[in-house]
C-alpha positions as CSV (number, residue, x, y, z in Angstrom):
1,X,32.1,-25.1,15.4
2,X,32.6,-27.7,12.9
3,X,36.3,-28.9,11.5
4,X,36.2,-30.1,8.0
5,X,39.0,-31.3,5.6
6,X,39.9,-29.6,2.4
7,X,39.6,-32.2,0.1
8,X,42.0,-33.2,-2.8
9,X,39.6,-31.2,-5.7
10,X,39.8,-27.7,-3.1
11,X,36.1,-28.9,-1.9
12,X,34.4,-29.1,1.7
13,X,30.7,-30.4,1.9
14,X,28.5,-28.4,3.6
15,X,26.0,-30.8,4.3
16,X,22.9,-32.7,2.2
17,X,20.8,-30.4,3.8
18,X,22.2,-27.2,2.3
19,X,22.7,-28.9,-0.7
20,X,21.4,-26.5,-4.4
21,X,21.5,-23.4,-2.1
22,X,23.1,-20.6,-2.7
23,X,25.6,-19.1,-0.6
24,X,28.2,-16.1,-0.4
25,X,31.8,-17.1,0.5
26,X,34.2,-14.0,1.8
27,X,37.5,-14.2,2.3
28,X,38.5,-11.0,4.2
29,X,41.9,-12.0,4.9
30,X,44.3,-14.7,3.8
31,X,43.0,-17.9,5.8
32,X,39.6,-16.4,6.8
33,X,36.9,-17.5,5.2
34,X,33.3,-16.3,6.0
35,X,30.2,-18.6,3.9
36,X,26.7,-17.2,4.2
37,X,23.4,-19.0,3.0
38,X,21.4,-16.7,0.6
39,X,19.2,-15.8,-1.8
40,X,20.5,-15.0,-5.3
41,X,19.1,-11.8,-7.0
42,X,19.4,-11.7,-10.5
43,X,21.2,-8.5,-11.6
44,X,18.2,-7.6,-13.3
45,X,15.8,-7.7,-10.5
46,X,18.6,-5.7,-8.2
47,X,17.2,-1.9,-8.4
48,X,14.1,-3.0,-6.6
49,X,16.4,-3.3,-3.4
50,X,17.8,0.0,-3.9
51,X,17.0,2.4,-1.3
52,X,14.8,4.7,-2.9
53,X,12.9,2.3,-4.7
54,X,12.1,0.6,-1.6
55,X,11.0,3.6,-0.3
56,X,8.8,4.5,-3.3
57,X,7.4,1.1,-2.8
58,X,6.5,1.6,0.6
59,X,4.7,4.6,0.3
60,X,2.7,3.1,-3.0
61,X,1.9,0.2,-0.7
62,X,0.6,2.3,2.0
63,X,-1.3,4.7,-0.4
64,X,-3.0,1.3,-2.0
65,X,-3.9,0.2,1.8
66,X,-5.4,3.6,2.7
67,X,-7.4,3.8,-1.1
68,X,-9.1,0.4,-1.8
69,X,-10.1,0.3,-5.5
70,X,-13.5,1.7,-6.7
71,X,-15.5,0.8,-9.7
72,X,-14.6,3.5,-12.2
73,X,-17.1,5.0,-14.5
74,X,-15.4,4.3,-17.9
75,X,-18.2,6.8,-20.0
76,X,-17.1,9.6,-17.4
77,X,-13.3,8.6,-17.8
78,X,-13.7,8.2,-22.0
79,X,-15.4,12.3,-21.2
80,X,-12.6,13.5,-19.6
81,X,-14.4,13.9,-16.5
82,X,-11.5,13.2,-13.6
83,X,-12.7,12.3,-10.1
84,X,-15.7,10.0,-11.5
């Protein structure tokens, strides 16, 4: 545990080392204050942590690492021939 003073601007260093980080401050109740180091994720990036998403990506990652790519045979493809 570490006792710091509020300074005269409403301020309190967390230290050089954590300094250009982000971090999440919550203030549950009056007096309480709870400061957690993180990363930021831009609002538009923020669906790729949703739950199904996440899942989806999963199972493409594990269908990708079961079916290495293959040379595809781009006359047969231009044909309409599927499976070549």
């Amino acid at each position: 545990m570490i006792v710091k003073r509020v300074g005269s601007s409403g301020q309190i260093s967390l230290g050089k080392e954590n300094a250009g980080r982000m971090v999440m401050v919550d203030q549950p109740e009056d007096g309480v204050w709870v400061i957690k180091l993180g990363e930021f994720v831009p609002d538009s990036e923020r669906w790729l942590f949703e739950r199904r998403v996440s899942e989806e990506l999963d199972q493409a990652i594990r269908w990708a690492e079961a079916n290495p790519p293959r040379d595809t045979d781009l006359d047969a493809l231009d044909r309409g021939e599927a499976g070549s």
